[in-house]
ZAMARGU-4260 file (C-alpha; in steps of 0.2 Angstrom, whole numbers, plus 5000, padded with zeros to 4 digits):
<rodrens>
0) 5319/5518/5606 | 5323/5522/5587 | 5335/5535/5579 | 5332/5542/5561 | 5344/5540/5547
5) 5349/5558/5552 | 5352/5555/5572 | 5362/5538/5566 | 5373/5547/5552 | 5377/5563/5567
10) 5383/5551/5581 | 5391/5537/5571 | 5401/5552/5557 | 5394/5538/5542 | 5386/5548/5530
15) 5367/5545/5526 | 5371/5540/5509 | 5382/5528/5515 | 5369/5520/5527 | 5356/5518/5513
20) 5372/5509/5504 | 5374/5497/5519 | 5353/5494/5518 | 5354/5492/5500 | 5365/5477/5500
25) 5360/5471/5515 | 5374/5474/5527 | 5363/5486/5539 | 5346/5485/5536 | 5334/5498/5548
30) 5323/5492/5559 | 5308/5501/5549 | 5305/5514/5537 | 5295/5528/5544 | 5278/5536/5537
35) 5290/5549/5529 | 5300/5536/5519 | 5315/5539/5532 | 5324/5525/5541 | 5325/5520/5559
40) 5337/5509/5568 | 5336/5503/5585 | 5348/5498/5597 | 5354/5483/5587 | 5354/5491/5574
45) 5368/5504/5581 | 5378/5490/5588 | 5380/5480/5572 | 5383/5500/5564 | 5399/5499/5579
50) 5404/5479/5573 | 5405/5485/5554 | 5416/5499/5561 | 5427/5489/5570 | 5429/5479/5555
55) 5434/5493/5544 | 5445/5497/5554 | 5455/5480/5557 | 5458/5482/5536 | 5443/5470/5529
60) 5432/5475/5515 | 5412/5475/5515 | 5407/5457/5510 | 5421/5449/5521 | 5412/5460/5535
65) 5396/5453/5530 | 5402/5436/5531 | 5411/5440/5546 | 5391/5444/5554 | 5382/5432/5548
70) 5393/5416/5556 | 5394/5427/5573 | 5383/5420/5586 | 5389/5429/5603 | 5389/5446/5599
75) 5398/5448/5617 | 5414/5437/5613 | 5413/5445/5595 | 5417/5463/5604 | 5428/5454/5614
80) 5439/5447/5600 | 5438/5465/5591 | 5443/5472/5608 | 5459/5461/5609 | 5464/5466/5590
85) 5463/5485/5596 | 5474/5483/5609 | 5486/5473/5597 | 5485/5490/5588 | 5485/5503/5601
90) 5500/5491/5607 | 5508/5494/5591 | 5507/5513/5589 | 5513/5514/5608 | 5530/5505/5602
95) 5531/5515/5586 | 5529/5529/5593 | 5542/5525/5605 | 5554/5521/5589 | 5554/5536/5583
100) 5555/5547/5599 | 5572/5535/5598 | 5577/5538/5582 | 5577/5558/5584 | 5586/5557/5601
105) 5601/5547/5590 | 5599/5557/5576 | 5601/5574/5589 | 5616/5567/5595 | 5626/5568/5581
110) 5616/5581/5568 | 5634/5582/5558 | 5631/5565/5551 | 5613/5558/5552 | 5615/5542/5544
115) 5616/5525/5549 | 5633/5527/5558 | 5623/5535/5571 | 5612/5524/5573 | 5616/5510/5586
120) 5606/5497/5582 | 5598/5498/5565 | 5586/5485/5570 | 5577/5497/5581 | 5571/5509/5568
125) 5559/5499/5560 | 5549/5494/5581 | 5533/5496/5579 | 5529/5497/5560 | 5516/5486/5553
130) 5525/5481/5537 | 5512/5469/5530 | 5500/5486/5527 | 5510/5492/5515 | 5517/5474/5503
135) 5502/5478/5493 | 5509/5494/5480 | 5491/5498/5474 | 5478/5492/5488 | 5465/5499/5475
140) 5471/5487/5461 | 5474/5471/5475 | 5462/5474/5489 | 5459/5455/5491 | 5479/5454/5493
145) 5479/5469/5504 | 5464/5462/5515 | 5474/5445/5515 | 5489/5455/5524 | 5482/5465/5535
150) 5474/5449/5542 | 5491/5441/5542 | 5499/5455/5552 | 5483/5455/5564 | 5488/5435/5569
155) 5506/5441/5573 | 5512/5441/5591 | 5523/5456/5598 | 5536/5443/5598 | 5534/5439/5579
160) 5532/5456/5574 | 5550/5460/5582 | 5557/5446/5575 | 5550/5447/5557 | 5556/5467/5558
165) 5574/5462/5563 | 5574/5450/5549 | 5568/5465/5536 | 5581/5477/5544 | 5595/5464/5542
170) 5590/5458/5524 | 5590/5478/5523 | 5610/5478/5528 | 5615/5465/5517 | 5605/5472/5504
175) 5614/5490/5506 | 5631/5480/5508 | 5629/5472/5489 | 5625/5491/5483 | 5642/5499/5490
180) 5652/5484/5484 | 5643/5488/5465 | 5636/5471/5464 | 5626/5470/5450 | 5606/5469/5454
185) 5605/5452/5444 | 5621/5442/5451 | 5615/5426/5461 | 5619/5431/5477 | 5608/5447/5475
190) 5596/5438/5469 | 5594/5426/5483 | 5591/5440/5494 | 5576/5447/5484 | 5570/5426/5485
195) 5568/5428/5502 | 5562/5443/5502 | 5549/5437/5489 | 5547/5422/5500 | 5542/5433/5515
200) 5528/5441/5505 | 5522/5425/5500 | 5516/5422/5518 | 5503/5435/5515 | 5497/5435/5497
205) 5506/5428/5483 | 5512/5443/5469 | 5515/5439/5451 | 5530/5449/5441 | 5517/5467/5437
210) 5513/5464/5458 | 5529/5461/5463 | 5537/5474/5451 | 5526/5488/5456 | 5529/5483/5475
215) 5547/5486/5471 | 5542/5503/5463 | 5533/5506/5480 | 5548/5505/5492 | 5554/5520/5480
220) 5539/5532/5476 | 5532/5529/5495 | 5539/5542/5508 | 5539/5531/5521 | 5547/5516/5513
225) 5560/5527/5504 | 5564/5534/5521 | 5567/5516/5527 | 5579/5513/5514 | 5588/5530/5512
230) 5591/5528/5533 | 5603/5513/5530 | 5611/5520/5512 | 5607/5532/5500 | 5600/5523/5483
235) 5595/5510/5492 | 5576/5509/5488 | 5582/5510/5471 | 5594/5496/5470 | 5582/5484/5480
240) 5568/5489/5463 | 5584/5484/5451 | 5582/5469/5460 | 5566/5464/5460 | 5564/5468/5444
245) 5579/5457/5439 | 5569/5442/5449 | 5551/5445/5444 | 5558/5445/5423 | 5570/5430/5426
250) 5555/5420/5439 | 5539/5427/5437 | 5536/5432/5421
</rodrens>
């Protein structure tokens, strides 16, 4: 049995023009091209069409996809290892959306003063977020270094994930505690910090000073990440970009 260009675009929601794209470079080729110039996929067709889909979604871009294809062998243990990574994920979003169920039931508690004071244990406000998708500022002007992360942070046990998310949240703490005692952004111990910080990063993709700087420019002009920071002290996104800045100019540029 074969399915049109058409019947292929309705049931998968990829667009026609999109599917001539994936022919084109030869990601998705038809099975044949009709009398009317159309294509036709079969049922391997659609099944590669579901492993390209996969692969989009685990974060890689469209030659690493090809790649990915053309070393695969048993398309059974392939489907077998994409259904493991979107457990990991469904996994994920089960204890992210748990955090923040948590979060507004200790916020509720005390709506006088929702700030970190009513928070009691910091650590716990960060479960569940996959950090490593957003180290990369501008995934547009990086997307080899944004691929390289999201594979990182797809390796990652729950275990590891905890522990590298308690280890952001304290460095977070300390980070807040040089900003309330006015320590300047580019005094050695500071500065330190923002090493290991930088030295974190590092496991994922490596950024020079522009990367680095416009990461720190992220963790202000980003919602989420300046909701992070503005949870454990107001300014704080702010100050950690003083920061960073201060490192990349004195170590990067």
């Amino acid at each position: 049995m074969a399915w049109s260009i058409a019947d292929v675009a309705r049931m998968s929601g990829v667009t026609s023009r999109t599917l001539r794209h994936y022919d084109e470079i030869g990601l998705l080729v038809p099975a044949y091209i009709g009398s009317n110039g159309h294509r036709y996929y079969e049922q391997a067709g659609l099944l590669r069409l579901q492993q390209i889909l996969l692969l989009r979604e685990l974060g890689l871009g469209l030659r690493e996809i090809a790649a990915v294809l053309e070393r695969q062998i048993d398309q059974a243990a392939a489907l077998r290892e994409h259904q493991r990574r979107l457990l990991a994920e469904r996994d994920r979003l089960d204890v992210l959306a748990r955090t923040v169920a948590r979060t507004i039931a200790e916020l509720e508690e005390d709506e006088e003063t929702p700030d970190m004071g009513t928070i009691d244990k910091p650590e716990n406000l960060f479960a569940g977020f996959d950090t490593a998708r957003y180290e990369s500022p501008a995934r547009e002007q990086w997307p080899d270094q944004a691929q390289r992360s999201a594979r990182f942070a797809a390796t990652l046990t729950e275990a590891e994930m905890e522990r590298l998310q308690g280890e952001a949240t304290a460095a977070m703490v300390r980070m807040a505690e040089f900003m309330q005692a006015a320590t300047p952004a580019a005094d050695p111990a500071v500065q330190a910090e923002v090493d290991m910080h930088y030295q974190g990063i590092c496991r994922m993709w490596t950024p020079d000073a522009a990367a680095f700087k416009a990461l720190g420019q992220n963790y202000v002009d980003d919602a989420q990440w300046r909701a992070a920071y503005d949870q454990v002290a107001a300014g704080l996104a702010e100050y950690q970009r003083d920061a960073i800045v201060a490192y990349a100019d004195a170590r990067l540029s």
